[in-house]
DRENPAGU-701867 format. One line per 4 residues: number of its first residue (from 0); their letters; for each residue x, y, z negated of C-alpha. Coordinates in pm, whole numbers, plus 50000, padded with zeros to 5 digits. Each point is the difference from the previous one (the first is absolute). Layout:
REM DRENPAGU-701867
NUM> a> X:Y:Z ~ ... .
***
This chain:
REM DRENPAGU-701867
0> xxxx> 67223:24513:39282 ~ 49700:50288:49995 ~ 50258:50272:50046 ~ 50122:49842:50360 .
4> xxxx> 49638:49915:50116 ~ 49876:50312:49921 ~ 50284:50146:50213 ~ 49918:49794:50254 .
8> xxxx> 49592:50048:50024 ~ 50142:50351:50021 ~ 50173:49954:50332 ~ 49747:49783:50152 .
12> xxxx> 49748:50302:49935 ~ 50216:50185:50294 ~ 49721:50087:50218 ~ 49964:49680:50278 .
16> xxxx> 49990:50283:50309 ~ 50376:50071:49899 ~ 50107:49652:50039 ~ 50136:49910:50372 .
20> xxxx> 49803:49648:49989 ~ 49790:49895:49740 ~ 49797:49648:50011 ~ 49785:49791:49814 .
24> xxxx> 49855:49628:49940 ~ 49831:49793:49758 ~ 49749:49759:49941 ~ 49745:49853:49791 .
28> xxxx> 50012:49576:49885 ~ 49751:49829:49810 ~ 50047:49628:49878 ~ 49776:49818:49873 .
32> xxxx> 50151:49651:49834 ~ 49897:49678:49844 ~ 50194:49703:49807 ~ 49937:49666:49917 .
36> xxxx> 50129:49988:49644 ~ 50217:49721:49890 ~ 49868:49822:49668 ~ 50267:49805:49958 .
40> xxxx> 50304:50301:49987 ~ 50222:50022:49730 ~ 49959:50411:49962 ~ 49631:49989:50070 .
44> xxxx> 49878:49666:49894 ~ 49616:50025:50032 ~ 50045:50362:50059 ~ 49974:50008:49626 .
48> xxxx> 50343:50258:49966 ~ 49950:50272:50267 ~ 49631:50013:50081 ~ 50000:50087:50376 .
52> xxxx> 49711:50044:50214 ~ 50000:49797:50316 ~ 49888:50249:50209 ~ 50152:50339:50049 .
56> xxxx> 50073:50302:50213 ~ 50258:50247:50050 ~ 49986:50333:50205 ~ 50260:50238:50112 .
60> xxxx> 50102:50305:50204 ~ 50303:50087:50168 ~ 50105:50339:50094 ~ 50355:50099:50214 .
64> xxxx> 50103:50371:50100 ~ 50281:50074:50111 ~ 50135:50355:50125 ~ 50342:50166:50210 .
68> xxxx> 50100:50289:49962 ~ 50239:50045:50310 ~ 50190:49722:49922 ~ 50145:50152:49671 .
72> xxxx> 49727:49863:49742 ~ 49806:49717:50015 ~ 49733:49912:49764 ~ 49819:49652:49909 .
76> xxxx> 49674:49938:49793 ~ 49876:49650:49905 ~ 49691:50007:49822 ~ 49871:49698:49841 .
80> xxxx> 49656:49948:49837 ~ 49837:49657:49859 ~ 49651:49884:49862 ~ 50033:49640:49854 .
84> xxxx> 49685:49823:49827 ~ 50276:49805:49755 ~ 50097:50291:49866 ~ 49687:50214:49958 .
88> xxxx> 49616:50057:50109 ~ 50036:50401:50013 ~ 50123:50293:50200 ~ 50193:50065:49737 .
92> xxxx> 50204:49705:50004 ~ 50110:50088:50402 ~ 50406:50034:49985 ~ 50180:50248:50232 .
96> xxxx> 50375:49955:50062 ~ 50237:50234:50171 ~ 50239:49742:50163 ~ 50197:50223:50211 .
100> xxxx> 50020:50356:49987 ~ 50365:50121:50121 ~ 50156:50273:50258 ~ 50283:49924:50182 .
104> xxxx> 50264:50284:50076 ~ 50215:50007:50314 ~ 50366:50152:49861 ~ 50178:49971:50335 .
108> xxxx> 50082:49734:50224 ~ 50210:49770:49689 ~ 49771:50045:49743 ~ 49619:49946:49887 .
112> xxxx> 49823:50093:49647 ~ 49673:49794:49901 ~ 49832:50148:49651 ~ 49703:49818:49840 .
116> xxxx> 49810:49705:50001 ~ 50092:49753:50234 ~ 49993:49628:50131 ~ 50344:49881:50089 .
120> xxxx> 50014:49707:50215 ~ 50366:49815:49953 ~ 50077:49644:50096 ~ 49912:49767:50286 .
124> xxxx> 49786:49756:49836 ~ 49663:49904:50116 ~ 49844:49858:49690 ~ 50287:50087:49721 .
128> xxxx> 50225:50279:49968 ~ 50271:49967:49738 ~ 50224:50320:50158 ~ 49667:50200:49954 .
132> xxxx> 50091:50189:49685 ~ 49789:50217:49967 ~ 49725:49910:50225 ~ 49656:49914:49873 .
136> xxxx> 49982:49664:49945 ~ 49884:49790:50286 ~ 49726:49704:49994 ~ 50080:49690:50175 .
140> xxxx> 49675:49917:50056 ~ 49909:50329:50150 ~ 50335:50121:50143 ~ 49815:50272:50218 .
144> xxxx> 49820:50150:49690 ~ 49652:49989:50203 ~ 49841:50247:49744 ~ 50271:50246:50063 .
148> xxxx> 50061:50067:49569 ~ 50380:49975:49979 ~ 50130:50291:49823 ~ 50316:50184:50011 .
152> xxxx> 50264:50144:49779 ~ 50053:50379:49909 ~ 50389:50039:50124 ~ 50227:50249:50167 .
156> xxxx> 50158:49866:50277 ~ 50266:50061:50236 ~ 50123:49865:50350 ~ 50323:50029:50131 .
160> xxxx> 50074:49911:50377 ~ 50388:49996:50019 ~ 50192:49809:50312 ~ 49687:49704:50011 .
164> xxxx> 49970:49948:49662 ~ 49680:50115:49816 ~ 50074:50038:49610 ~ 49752:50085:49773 .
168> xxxx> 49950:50120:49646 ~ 49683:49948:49784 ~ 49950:50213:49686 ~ 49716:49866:49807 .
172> xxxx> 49911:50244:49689 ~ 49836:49896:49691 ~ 49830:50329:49837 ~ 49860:50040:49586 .
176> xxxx> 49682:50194:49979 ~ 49990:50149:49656 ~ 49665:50080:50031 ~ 49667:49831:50162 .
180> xxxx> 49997:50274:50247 ~ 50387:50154:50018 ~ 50117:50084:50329 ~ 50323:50052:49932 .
184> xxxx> 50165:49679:49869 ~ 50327:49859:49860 ~ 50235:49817:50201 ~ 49982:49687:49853 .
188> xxxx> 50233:49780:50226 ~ 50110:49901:50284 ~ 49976:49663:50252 ~ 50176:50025:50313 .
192> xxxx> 50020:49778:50312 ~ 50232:49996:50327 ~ 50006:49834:50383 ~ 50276:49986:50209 .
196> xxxx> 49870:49884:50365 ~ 50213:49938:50318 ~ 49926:49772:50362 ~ 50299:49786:50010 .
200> xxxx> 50003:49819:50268 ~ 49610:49934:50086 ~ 49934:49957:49657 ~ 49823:50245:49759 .
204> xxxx> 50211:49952:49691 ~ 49935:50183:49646 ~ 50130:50048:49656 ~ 49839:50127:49738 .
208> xxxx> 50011:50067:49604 ~ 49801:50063:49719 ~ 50046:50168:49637 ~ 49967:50252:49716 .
212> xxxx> 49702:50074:49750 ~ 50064:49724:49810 ~ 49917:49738:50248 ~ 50198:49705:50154 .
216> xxxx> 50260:50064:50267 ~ 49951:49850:50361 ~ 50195:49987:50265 ~ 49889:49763:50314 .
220> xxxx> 50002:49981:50388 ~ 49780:49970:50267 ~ 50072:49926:50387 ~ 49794:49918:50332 .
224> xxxx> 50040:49964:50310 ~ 49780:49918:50308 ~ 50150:49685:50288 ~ 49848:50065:50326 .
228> xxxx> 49633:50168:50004 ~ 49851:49742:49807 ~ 50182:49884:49684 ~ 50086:50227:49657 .
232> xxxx> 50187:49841:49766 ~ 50055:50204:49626 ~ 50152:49935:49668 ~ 50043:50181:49664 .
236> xxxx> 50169:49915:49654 ~ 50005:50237:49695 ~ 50126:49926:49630 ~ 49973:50144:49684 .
240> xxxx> 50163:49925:49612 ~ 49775:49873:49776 ~ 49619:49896:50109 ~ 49691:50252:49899 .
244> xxxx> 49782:49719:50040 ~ 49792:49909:49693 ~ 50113:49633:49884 ~ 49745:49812:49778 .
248> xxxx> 50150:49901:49678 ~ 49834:49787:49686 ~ 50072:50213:49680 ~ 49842:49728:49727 .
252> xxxx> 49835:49713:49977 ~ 49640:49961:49861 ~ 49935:49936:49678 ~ 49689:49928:49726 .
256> xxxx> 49862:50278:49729 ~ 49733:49825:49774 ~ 49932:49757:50236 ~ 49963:50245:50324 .
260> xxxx> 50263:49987:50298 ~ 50174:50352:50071 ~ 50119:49911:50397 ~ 50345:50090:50086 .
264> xxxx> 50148:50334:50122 ~ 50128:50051:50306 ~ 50193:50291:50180 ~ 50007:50069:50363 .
268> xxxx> 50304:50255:49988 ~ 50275:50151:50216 ~ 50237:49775:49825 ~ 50251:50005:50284 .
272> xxxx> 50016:50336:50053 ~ 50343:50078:49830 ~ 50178:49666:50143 ~ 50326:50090:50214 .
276> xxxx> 49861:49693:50251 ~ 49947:50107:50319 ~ 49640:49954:50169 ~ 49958:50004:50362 .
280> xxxx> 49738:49996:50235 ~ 49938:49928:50384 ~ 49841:49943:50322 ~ 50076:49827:50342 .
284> xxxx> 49720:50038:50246 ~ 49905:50008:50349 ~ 49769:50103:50243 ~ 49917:49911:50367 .
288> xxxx> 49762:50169:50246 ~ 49870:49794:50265 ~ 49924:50196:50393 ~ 49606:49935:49935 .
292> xxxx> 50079:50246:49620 ~ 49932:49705:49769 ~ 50244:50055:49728 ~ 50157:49717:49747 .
296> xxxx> 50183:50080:49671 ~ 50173:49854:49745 ~ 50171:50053:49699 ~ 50231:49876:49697 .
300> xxxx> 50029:50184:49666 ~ 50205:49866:49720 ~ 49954:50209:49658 ~ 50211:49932:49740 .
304> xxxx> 49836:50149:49732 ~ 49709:49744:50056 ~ 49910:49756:49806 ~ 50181:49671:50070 .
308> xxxx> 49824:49647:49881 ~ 50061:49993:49630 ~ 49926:50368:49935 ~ 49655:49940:50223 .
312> xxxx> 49892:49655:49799 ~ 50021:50211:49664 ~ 49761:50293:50146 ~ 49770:49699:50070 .
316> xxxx> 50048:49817:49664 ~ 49914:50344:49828 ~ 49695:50045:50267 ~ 49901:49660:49886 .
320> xxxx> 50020:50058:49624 ~ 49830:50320:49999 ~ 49696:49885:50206 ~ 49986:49730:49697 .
324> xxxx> 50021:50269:49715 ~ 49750:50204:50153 ~ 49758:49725:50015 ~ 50075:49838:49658 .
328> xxxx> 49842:50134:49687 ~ 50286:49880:49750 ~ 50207:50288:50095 ~ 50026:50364:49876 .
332> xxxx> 49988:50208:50315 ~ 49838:50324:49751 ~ 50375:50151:50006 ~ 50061:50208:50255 .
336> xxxx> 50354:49921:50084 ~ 49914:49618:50060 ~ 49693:50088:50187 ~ 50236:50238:50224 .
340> xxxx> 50254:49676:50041 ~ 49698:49763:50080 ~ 49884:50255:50296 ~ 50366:50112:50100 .
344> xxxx> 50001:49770:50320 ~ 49687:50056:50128 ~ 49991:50393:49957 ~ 50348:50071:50112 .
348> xxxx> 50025:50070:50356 ~ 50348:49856:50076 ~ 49870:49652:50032 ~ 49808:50173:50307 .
352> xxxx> 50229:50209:50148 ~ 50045:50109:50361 ~ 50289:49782:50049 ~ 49982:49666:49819 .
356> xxxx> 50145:49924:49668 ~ 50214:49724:50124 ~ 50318:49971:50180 ~ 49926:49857:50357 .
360> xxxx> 49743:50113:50254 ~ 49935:49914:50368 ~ 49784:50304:50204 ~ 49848:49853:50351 .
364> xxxx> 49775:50220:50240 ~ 49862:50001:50338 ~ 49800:50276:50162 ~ 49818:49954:50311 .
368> xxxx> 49854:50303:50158 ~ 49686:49986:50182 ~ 49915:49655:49968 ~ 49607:50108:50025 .
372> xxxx> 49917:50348:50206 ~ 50074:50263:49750 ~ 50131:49719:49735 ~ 50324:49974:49826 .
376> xxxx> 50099:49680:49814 ~ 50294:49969:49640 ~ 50068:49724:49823 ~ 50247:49996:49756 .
380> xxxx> 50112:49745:49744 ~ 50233:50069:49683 ~ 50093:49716:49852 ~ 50217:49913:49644 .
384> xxxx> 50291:49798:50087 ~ 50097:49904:49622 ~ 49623:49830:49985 ~ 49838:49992:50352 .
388> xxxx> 49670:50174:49929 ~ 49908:50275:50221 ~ 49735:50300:50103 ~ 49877:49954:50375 .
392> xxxx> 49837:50357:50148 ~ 49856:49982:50294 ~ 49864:50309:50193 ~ 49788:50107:50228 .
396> xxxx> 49921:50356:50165 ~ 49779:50128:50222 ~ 50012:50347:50130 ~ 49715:50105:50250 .
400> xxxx> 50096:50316:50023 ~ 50308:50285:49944 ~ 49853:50096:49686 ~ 49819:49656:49864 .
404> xxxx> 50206:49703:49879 ~ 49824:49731:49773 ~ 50185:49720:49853 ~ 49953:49604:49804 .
408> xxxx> 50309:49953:49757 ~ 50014:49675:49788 ~ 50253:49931:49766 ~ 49994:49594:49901 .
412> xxxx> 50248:49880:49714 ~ 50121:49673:49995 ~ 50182:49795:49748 ~ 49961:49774:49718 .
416> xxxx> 49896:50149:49633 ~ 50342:50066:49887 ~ 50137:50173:50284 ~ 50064:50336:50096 .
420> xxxx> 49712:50054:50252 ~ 49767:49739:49789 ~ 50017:50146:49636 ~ 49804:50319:50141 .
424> xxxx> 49676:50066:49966 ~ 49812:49984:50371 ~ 49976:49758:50224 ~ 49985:50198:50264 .
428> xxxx> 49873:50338:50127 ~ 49817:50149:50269 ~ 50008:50356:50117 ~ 49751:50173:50276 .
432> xxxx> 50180:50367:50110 ~ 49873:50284:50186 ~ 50264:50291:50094 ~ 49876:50370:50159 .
436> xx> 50257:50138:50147 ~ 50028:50384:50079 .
***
């Protein structure tokens, strides 16, 4: 969407004197990180499939402006720029990331305009967010997104205040380029997205929809509410026809050319996507803050489009096989297409996605502020209901002073070989942080 950005750089170049208030912040993070690899994994076994270095580091920098112009424009810039040892060894190979970069225009008292890239923040959910619909996806296991990278979408937006509702409209262009370096593009299509939010009562209550561009319509709700100073309790559902998850499905069986073994073919498709079923999604969660600021969460998430016991025993069947053909010398793995099918589980990031590929999840966490001078303490556990294996992550920061914080993260999975947490391939990690702030 060059033409929009380019419109935008445009009025961020307003000189900064004109601006009523203009501010800035960032910082600088390195993380240097370590993990004991697991031998015995079923998409790493022996490390023998994905070849990863045990030790590694990742640095990145964080820039935020933001500018007023008398309370009619508004302008936000997240900058986002990353070094990371896994994925290169030069200069070159540093990645920088606009995540935000939007104005917002006041239109009266009833009505707000928002044009560019921006993160939207919908639902109530600590860990999960199925009424986030076009949010960046969020990571269990780092809810808080410590390194800051979340990007956002390139929209037009608008806000309508009318008698205590809030309603607003999401316009999410897709744009064809012609040419490498076009500027002005083709409308292509068109996604589009929608909140309705009133307080009814004490509670915080939202509906919200999805659609267009060829993607699967949504439609969910979302509610909190908070019972005395202390206790929040939230919810939200959403559901969609058809599933866009990728199902793994056995195309044929093996079989023997002059005495050498062709493996089978598999598929890991989108099989479900055209089925009028309906797949929902949802969280029930909690939190309590105690007078002393020690916080305790916790969280349910049910998503139907998991994988549910039978479904999960064939991914580990075909994990199983393939580690066998790989290691076996009486098959034919010289075509292509059955060397693709032999690597398919291991390469495709699904079976490691942010939120679990199974159905049931439990999300616990206590913070304790200040349990050492300067010292902050996390611990939070995710665990896999449908098989009981889990990630423990423990933290611990330490910030001497307003501009100095340095951090321990560990992430330990347990589970037996099979299961969701056990088939990976670490044992456990361990990260050492140091943030700048400015």
């Amino acid at each position: 969407m060059r033409l929009l950005l380019v419109i935008l750089l445009l009025i961020m170049g307003i000189d900064k004197a004109a601006a009523q208030e203009f501010g800035y912040r960032g910082s600088l993070k390195n993380e240097a990180s370590y993990r004991k690899l697991s031998n015995k994994s079923l998409l790493n076994p022996n490390n023998e499939v994905l070849n990863l270095e045990k030790g590694y580091n990742l640095t990145s920098f964080n820039l935020f402006c933001d500018a007023d112009w008398e309370n009619k424009i508004k302008g936000h810039l997240n900058l986002h720029a990353f070094y990371d040892t896994q994925e290169g060894d030069s200069i070159s190979d540093v990645k920088v990331n606009i995540n935000e970069l939007f104005f917002n225009f006041f239109l009266g008292e009833r009505l707000e305009l928002d044009l560019g890239k921006e993160i939207i923040e919908w639902g109530t959910g600590y860990a999960w967010n199925p009424t986030a619909v076009i949010s960046p996806l969020k990571n269990p296991k780092d809810p808080r997104d410590r390194l800051e990278a979340l990007s956002g979408l390139e929209m037009v937006k608008l806000n309508l205040f009318l008698g205590g509702f809030t309603i607003t409209g999401v316009a999410l262009p897709e744009l064809d380029f012609p040419r490498e370096y076009a500027y002005l593009p083709r409308w292509k299509s068109t996604e589009w997205a929608g909140k309705v939010y009133k307080l009814v009562e004490d509670i915080d209550l939202s509906f919200v929809a999805f659609g267009g561009g060829g993607s699967k319509s949504v439609l969910g709700m979302n509610f909190s509410r908070v019972l005395g100073n202390n206790l929040e309790v939230h919810g939200e559902i959403a559901g969609k026809e058809g599933s866009e998850n990728f199902y793994l499905e056995k195309k044929s069986e093996e079989y023997s050319v002059n005495g050498t073994l062709v493996p089978r073919v598999y598929e890991y498709s989108q099989s479900r996507k055209d089925e009028k079923k309906i797949y929902s999604q949802y969280v029930l969660g909690s939190q309590y803050t105690f007078q002393n600021g020690i916080n305790l969460a916790i969280e349910y998430f049910h998503n139907n489009e998991g994988y549910n016991n039978k479904e999960w025993s064939e991914i580990i069947e075909f994990l199983k096989y393939s580690n066998q053909a790989l290691n076996d010398d009486r098959y034919n793995l010289q075509n292509g297409e059955n060397m693709g099918n032999i690597y398919l589980s291991r390469t495709n990031g699904y079976l490691n996605s942010l939120t679990g590929v199974r159905r049931n999840y439990l999300f616990l966490r206590g913070y304790i502020p200040s349990i050492l001078r300067h010292s902050d303490t996390e611990i939070i556990l995710l665990n896999s209901l449908d098989d009981g294996s889990s990630v423990i992550i423990p933290t611990l920061s330490y910030e001497p002073l307003g501009y100095l914080s340095l951090y321990l993260l560990m992430n330990i999975f347990l589970g037996r070989g099979e299961s969701e947490f056990g088939i990976l391939h670490e044992n456990y990690t361990v990260n050492l942080g140091l943030k700048l702030f400015f």
